[in-house]
C-alpha positions, -999 to +999 in steps of 0.1 A: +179-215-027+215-203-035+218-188-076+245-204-097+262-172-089+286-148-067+281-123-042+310-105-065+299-105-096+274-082-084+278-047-102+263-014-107+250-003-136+279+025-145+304-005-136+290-027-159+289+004-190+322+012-182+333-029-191+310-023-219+323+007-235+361-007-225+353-042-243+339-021-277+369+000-278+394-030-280+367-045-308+378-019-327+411-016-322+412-054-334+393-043-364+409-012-376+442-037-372+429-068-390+408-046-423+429-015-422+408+009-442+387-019-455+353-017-436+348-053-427+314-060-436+324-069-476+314-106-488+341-135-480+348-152-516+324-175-512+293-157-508+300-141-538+283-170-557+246-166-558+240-207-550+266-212-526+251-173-504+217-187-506+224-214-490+250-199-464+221-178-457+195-197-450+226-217-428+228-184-407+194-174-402+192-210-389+220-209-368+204-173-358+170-182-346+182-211-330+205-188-310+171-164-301+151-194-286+185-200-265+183-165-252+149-167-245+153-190-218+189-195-208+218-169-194+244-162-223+280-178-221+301-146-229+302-123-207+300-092-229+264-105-235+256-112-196+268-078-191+244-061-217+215-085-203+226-070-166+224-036-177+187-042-197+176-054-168+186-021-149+174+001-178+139-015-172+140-014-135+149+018-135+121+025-165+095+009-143+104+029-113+105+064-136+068+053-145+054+044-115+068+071-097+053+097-121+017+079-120+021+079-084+027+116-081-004+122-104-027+101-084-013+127-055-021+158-076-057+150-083-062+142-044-091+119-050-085+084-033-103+053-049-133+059-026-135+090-039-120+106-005-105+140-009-070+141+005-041+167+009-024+166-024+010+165-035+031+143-017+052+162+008+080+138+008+087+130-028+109+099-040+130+114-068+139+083-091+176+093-104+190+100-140+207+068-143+199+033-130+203+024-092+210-011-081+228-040-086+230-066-112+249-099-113+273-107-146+270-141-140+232-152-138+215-118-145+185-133-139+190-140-099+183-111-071+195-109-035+165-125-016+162-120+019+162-151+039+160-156+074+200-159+080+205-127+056+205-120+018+218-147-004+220-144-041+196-169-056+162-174-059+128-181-036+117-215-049+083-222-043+056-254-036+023-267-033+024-303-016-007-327-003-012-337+030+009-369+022+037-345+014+034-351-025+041-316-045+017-312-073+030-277-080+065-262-082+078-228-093+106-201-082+107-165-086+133-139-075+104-122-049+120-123-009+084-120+000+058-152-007+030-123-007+011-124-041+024-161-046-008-182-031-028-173-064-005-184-095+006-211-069-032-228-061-036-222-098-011-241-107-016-263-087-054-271-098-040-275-134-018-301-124-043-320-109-066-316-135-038-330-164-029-359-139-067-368-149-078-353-107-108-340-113-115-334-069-104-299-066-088-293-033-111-283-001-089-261+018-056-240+012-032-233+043-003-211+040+021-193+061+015-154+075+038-149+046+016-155+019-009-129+028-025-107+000-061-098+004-074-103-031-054-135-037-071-149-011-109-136-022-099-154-060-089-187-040-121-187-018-140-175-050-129-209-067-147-227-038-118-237-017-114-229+020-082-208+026-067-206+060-039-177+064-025-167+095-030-127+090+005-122+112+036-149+120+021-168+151+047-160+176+034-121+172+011-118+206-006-089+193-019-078+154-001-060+132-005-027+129-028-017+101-039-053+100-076-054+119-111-058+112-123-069+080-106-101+064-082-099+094-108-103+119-125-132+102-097-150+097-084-147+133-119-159+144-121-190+121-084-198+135-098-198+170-123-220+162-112-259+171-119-268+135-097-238+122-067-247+148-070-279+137-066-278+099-041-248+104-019-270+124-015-297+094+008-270+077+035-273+094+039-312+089+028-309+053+054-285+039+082-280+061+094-314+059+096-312+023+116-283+022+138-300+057+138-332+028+152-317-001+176-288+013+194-308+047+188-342+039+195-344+000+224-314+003+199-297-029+204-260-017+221-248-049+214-246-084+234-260-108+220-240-139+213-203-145+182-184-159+148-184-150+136-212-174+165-238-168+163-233-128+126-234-131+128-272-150+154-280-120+133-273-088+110-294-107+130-320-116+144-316-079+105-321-067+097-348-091+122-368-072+111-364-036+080-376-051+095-409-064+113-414-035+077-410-017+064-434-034+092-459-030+089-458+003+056-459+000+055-493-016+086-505+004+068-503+034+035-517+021 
């Protein structure tokens, strides 16, 4: 779903120091202006009162945490401070990349796989990671990523859900990932919790998902929780495997899908999903969000599937 946010106010991260740096250098020109060679930072008259700075402090540090637990969960409204959240967010990409690139190229020297496999070393293509950040970030809802749907990128987010066979959702998330891959664990979790605050105690008996949603050991932890998980190892119009993907888990899983049963409880994805998604995106116009940042988009999709659930159930009743 599309991010509160545009295509333009994507920048890199030397674009976005160079606003920075040009925004603090007209700060102090305002500064030198308004305190001449005063530093700025003396007491106002009234603090200079012991009672009256007590309390004006303990006003502020109010005010202060108060504006914390906003940033904690919301995008800032000046810019200046989307641009320094755009550019952490680089700093620690980048920071991430530096690290795993130089565990990586260790793993490589010691030449000793997991299995305890000898192999040939260094790497002989190396990734260098750059001095400075690489990317893109957006000023306006930092938070967001260009996903890749199947139209193209869009700038937004991948907005997740876990429905019934009656096409109620019982779990709803989003995350900025283009791939679902590593997304059927927390998801099924989630899910299960639901059911068990709604009072549910039945846990589900089988999991379908999409080729998407392939990841090996989140599907051992589903099947581990005694439920069934069907997974198409590749996208069903593929005539042949993909490469790397046979034997093992792959093999199994094509063989259960052969089976009548398997085809048969494979097939109910489709009509339990898709529709909701068809629902909420073409038939309710909902393929935008209205607010920014992980935490207030997050309470939105839900609020968004909270709805096609009443509406459900209305017609539910309605045609009872």
């Amino acid at each position: 779903m599309h991010a509160n946010a545009s295509d333009r106010s994507n920048l890199t991260y030397e674009q976005i120091a160079r606003e920075i740096l040009a925004e603090a250098e007209g700060v102090d020109r305002a500064e030198d202006e308004r305190f001449g060679e005063r530093r700025g930072d003396e007491l106002p008259p009234e603090f200079r009162v012991s009672g009256d700075r007590r309390k004006r402090l303990q006003e502020a540090r109010r005010l202060l945490d108060a504006e914390r637990a906003a940033r904690s969960s919301e995008v800032p409204q000046a810019r200046s401070e989307r641009l320094r959240q755009a550019a952490r967010r680089l700093r620690e990409d980048h920071e991430l990349e530096r690290r795993v690139n130089a565990d990586y190229e260790a793993w490589r020297a010691r030449g000793i796989s997991a299995d305890g496999r000898r192999f040939g070393g260094r790497d002989p293509n190396p990734s260098p990671v750059p001095e400075t950040p690489s990317g893109i970030a957006n000023t306006t809802d930092p938070q967001s990523r260009k996903v890749k749907t199947p139209r193209g990128y869009m700038q937004g987010y991948n907005a997740q859900a876990v429905t019934t066979r009656e096409q109620i959702v019982i779990a709803a998330d989003v995350n900025v990932d283009s791939s679902d891959a590593g997304h059927l664990r927390p998801m099924i979790t989630a899910a299960c919790d639901e059911l068990q605050a709604a009072g549910i105690t039945q846990h589900p008996e089988v999991v379908v998902a999409d080729a998407g949603y392939w990841k090996k050991t989140d599907i051992e932890h589903v099947v581990n929780r005694g439920i069934q998980t069907l997974v198409c190892p590749e996208a069903l119009k593929r005539s042949t495997p993909r490469p790397g993907r046979d034997g093992g888990l792959y093999a199994f899983m094509r063989r259960v899908l052969e089976t009548d049963a398997g085809r048969a409880l494979y097939k109910q994805r489709q009509a339990m999903i898709e529709p909701v998604f068809a629902h909420i995106k073409h038939n309710r116009h909902a393929t935008h969000f209205q607010r920014r940042g992980r935490s207030a988009r997050r309470s939105e999709w839900r609020l968004i599937a909270a709805t096609h659930n009443l509406l459900k159930l209305w017609r539910h009743q309605t045609a009872a």
